[in-house]
C-alpha positions as CSV (number, residue, x, y, z in Angstrom):
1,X,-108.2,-50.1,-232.9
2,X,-106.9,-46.9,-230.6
3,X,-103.9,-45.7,-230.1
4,X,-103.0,-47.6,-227.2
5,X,-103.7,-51.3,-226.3
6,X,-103.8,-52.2,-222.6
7,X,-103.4,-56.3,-222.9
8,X,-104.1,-58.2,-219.1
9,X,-101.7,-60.8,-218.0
10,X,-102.9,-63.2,-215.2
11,X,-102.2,-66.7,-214.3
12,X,-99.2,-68.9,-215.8
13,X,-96.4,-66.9,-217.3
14,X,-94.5,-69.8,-218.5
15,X,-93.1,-71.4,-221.6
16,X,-96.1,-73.0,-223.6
17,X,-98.3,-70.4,-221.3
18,X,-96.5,-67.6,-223.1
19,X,-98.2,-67.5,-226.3
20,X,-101.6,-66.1,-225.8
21,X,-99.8,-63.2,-224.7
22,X,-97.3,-63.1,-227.3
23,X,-100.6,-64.1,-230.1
24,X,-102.6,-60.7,-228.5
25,X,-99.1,-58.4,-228.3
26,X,-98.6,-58.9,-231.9
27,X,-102.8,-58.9,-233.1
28,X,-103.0,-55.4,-231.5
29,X,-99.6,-54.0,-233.5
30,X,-100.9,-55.8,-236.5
31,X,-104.3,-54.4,-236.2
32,X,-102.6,-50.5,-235.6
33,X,-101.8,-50.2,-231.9
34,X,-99.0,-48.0,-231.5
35,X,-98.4,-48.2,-227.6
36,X,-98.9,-51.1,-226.1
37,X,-99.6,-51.9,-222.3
38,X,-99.4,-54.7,-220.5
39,X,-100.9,-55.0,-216.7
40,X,-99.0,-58.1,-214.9
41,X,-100.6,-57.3,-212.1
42,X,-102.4,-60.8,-212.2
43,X,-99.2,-63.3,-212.7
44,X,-99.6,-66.0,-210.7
45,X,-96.7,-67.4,-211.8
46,X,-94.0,-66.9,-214.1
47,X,-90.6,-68.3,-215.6
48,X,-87.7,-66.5,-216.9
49,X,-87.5,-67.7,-220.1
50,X,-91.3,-66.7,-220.9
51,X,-90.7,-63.2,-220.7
52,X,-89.3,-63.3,-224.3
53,X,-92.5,-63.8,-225.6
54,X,-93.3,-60.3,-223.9
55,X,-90.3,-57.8,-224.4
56,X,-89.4,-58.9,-227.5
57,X,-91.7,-56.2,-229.3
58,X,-90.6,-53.7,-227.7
59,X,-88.4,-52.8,-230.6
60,X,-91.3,-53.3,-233.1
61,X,-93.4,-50.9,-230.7
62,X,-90.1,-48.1,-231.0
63,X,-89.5,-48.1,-234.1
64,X,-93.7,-47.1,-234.9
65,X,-93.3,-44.2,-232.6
66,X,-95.2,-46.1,-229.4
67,X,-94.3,-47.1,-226.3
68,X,-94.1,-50.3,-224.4
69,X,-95.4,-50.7,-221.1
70,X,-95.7,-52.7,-218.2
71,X,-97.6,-52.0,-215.2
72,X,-97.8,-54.2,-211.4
73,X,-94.9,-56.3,-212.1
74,X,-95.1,-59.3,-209.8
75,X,-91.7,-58.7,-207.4
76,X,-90.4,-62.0,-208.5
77,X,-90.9,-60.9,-212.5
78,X,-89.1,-57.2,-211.3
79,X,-86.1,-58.8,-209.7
80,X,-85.3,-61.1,-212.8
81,X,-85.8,-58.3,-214.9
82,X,-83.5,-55.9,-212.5
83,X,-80.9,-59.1,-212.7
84,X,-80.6,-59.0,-216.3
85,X,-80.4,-55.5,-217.0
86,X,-83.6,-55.2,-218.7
87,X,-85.5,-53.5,-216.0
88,X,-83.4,-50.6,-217.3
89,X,-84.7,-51.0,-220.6
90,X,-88.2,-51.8,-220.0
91,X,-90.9,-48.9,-219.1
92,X,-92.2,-50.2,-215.7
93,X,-95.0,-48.7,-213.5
94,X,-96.4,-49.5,-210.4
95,X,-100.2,-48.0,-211.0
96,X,-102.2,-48.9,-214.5
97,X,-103.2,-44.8,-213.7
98,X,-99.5,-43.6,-213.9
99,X,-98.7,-45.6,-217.5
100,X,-101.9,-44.4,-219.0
101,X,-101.1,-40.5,-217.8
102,X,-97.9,-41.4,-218.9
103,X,-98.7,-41.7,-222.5
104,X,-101.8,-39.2,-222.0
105,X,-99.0,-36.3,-221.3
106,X,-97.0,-37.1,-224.6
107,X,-100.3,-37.2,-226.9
108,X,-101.7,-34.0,-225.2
């Protein structure tokens, strides 16, 4: 597995939806991905308390050296995240381009 794992998010985003994302997240970190990416870009819909299943890892993905990103955040998903103070925490991007640069930059 490289380096960096770009995982696609589309559809439901919502408790008992959440887990195919959380199941692939936590495959690609078991399977060696240091950096993980996650395009939201196709969230159709989504629910506060799902986002667990996604940000969770971050720490996991820190603590290895890696980063975790997410790209087209759905304006619903970014104004939750900027109410709870983790929009601060969490590496957001508008263009799938700019995150992949991003990490290009740092491994160049």
């Amino acid at each position: 597995m490289g380096e960096t794992v770009v995982i696609q998010v589309g559809g439901k985003m919502t408790i008992g939806h959440d887990a195919e994302v959380h199941d692939a997240i936590y495959a690609a970190l078991d399977e060696g991905a240091v950096n993980i990416v996650m395009n939201m870009g196709r969230v159709t819909k989504w629910t506060p308390p799902a986002s667990a299943s996604w940000w969770r890892p971050t720490p996991t993905v820190t603590k290895r050296g890696g980063r975790f990103l997410l790209v087209g955040l759905p304006a619903r998903v970014a104004t939750v995240l900027q109410i709870t103070n983790l929009l601060g925490v969490l590496e957001t991007f508008d263009q799938m381009d700019d995150a992949l640069a991003t990490l290009s930059k740092e491994s160049g």
